[in-house]
C-alpha positions in Angstrom: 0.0 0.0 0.0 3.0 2.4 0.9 4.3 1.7 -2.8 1.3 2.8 -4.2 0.8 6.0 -2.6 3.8 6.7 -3.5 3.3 5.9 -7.8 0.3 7.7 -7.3 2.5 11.1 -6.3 5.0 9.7 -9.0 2.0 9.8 -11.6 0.7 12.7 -10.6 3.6 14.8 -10.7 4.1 15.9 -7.2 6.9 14.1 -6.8 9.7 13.9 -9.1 11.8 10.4 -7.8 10.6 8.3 -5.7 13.4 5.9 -3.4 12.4 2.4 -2.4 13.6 -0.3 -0.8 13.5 -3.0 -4.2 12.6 -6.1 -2.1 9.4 -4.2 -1.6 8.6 -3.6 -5.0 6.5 -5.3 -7.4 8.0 -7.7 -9.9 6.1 -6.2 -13.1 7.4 -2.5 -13.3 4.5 0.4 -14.1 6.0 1.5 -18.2 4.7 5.0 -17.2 6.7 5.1 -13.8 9.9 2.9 -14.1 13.0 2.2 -12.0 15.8 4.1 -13.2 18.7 3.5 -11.2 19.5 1.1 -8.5 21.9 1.9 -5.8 25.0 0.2 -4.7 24.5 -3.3 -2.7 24.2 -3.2 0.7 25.0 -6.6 2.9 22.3 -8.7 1.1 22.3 -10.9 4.1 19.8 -12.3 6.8 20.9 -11.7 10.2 20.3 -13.7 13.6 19.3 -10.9 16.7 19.0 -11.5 19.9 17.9 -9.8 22.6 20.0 -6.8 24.2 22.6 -8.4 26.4 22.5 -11.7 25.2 25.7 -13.3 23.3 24.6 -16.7 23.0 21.5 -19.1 22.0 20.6 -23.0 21.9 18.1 -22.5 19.3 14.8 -23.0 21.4 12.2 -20.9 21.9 10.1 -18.1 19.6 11.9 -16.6 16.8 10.4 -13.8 15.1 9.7 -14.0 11.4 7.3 -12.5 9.7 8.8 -13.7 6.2 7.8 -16.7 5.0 10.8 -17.0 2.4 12.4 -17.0 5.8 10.8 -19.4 8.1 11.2 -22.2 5.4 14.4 -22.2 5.0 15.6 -21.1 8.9 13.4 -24.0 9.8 16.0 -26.5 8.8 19.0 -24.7 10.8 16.6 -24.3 13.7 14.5 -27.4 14.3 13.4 -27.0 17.6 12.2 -23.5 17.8 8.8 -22.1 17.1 8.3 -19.7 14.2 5.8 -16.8 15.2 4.9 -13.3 13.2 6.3 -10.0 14.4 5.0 -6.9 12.7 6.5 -3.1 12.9 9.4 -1.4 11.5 12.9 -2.5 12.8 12.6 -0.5 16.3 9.4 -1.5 17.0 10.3 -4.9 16.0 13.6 -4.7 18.4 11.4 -3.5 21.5 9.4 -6.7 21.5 12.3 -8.6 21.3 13.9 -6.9 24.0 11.1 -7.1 25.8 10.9 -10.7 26.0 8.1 -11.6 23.4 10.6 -13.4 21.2 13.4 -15.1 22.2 15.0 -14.3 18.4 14.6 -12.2 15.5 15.6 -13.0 11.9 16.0 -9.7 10.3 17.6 -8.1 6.7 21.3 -6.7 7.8 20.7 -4.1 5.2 18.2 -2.6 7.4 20.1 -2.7 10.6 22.9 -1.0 9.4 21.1 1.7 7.2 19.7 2.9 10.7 23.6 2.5 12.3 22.1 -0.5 14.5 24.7 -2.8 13.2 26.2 -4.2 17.0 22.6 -5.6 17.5 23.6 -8.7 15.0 24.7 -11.8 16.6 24.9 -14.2 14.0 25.0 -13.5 9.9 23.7 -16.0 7.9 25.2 -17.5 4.4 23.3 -16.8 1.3 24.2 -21.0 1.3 22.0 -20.9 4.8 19.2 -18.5 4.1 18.6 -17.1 0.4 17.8 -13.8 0.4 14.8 -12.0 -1.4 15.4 -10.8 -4.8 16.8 -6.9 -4.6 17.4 -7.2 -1.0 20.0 -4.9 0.1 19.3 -2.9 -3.2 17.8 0.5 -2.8 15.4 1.4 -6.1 15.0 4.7 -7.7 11.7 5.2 -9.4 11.0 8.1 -11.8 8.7 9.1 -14.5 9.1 8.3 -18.1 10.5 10.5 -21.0 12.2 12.4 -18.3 16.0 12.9 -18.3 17.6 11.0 -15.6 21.1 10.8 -16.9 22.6 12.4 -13.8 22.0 9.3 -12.0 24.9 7.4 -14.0 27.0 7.1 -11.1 24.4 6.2 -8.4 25.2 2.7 -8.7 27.0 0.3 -10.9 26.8 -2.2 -13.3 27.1 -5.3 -11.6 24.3 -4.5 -8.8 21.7 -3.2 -11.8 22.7 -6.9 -13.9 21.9 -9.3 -10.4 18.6 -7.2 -9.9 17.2 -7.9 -13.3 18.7 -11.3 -12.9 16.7 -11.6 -9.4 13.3 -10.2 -10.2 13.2 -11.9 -13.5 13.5 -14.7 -11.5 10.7 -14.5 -9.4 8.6 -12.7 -12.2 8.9 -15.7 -14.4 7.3 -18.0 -11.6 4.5 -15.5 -10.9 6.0 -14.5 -7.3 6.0 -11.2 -6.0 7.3 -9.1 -3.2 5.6 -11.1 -0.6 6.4 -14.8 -2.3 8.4 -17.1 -0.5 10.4 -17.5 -4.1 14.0 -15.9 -3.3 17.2 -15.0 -5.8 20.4 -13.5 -5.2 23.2 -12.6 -7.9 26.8 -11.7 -7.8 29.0 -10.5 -11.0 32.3 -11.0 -11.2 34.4 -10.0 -14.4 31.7 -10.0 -16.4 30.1 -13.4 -15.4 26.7 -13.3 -13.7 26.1 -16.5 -11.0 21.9 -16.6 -9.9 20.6 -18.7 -7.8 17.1 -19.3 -7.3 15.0 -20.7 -4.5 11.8 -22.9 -6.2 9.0 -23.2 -3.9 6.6 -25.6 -4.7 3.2 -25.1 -2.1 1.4 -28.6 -2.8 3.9 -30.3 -0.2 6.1 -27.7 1.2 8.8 -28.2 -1.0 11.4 -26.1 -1.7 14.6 -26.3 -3.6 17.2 -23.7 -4.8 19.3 -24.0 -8.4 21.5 -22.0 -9.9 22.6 -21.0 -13.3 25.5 -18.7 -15.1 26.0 -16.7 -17.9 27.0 -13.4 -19.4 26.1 -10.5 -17.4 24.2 -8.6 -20.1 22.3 -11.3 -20.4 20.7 -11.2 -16.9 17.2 -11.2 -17.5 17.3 -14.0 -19.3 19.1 -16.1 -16.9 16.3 -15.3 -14.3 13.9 -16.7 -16.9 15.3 -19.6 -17.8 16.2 -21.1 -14.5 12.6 -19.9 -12.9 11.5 -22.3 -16.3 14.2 -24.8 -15.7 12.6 -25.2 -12.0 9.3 -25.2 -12.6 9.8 -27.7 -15.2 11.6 -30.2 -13.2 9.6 -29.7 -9.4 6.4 -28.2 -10.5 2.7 -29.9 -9.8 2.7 -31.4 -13.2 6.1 -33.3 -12.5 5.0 -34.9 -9.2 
């Protein structure tokens, strides 16, 4: 709902860029308001916090997760906890933790050290562990189209822009969206783009992540083809 409001001032001209966080956008991008720059990575990360004071955990007890892309996966490093939602921004979020209504929170390190709350993170977890969302860490500038927006050419780089197209045609390809437990996450090195890509298939709670390579400039159609490659190995009509 906070996206829209936000297009709406975009389309109506009383705002002339609009910043978003791009694991929060939609996968199919408006033609008349598109993303025109994306920002230099952050930690892409998911991140293990505990409550203030506390250096260590046995892994029992309430963990807060409001993220189902999440909870699937942290459910096989954390077996014998209970997963429960936890709604609010990161503060708020951090106060109910603290005061003893989780015993856990799995959170985005982007967001935690954006606000400079960085010493809060006990534990990081691998992309290996937990994969993250597609465009997480990635901060999306939206603008209006036909207008100029060449002085954002040095707002980020090539290799973040190439492993978000890579990531939400990923998940756009399978029909996910920003709420979807589907999950990507691209790196580019030397030209050479690496995806992989978390399948999830909802019949039987089965998931299973695959990758796939290529050239950079070809990132798009990486996301495609493995989201197709996936669906065509695990999906309903394979069981």
């Amino acid at each position: 709902m906070f996206v829209k409001e936000i297009d709406r001032a975009l389309l109506d001209g009383a705002v002339d860029l609009a910043v978003h966080s791009l694991k929060d956008m939609p996968m199919e991008e408006c033609g008349d308001i598109p993303i025109v720059g994306f920002s230099q990575r952050e930690d892409a990360r998911d991140v293990l916090v505990l409550p203030e004071g506390e250096e260590a955990w046995d892994g029992r007890g309430i963990i807060g997760c409001s993220s189902f892309r999440r909870r699937i996966q942290a459910e096989k490093l954390f077996p014998d906890a209970q997963f429960r939602p936890i709604r609010g921004n990161v503060p708020t979020r951090l106060e109910k933790l603290d005061g003893g209504g989780y015993d856990a929170l799995i959170l985005a390190a982007a967001g935690l050290k954006r606000l400079g709350l960085e010493k809060r993170i006990s534990r990081y977890f691998s992309p290996e562990e937990i994969l993250p969302a597609a465009g997480q860490g990635i901060l999306a500038v939206q603008g209006q189209a036909g207008k100029d927006y060449s002085f954002l050419a040095g707002f980020g780089t090539f290799e973040t822009a190439m492993a978000a197209k890579a990531e939400r045609a990923f998940v756009r390809s399978l029909g996910g969206g920003c709420s979807s437990p589907v999950a990507a996450y691209a790196k580019v090195r030397g030209g050479e783009l690496h995806l992989n890509g978390l399948y999830y298939r909802e019949r039987d709670y089965f998931f299973v992540i695959g990758s796939k390579s290529g050239p950079a400039h070809e990132a798009e159609r990486i996301g495609s083809s493995l989201a197709q490659e996936l669906a065509g190995r695990y999906g309903e009509e394979t069981i």
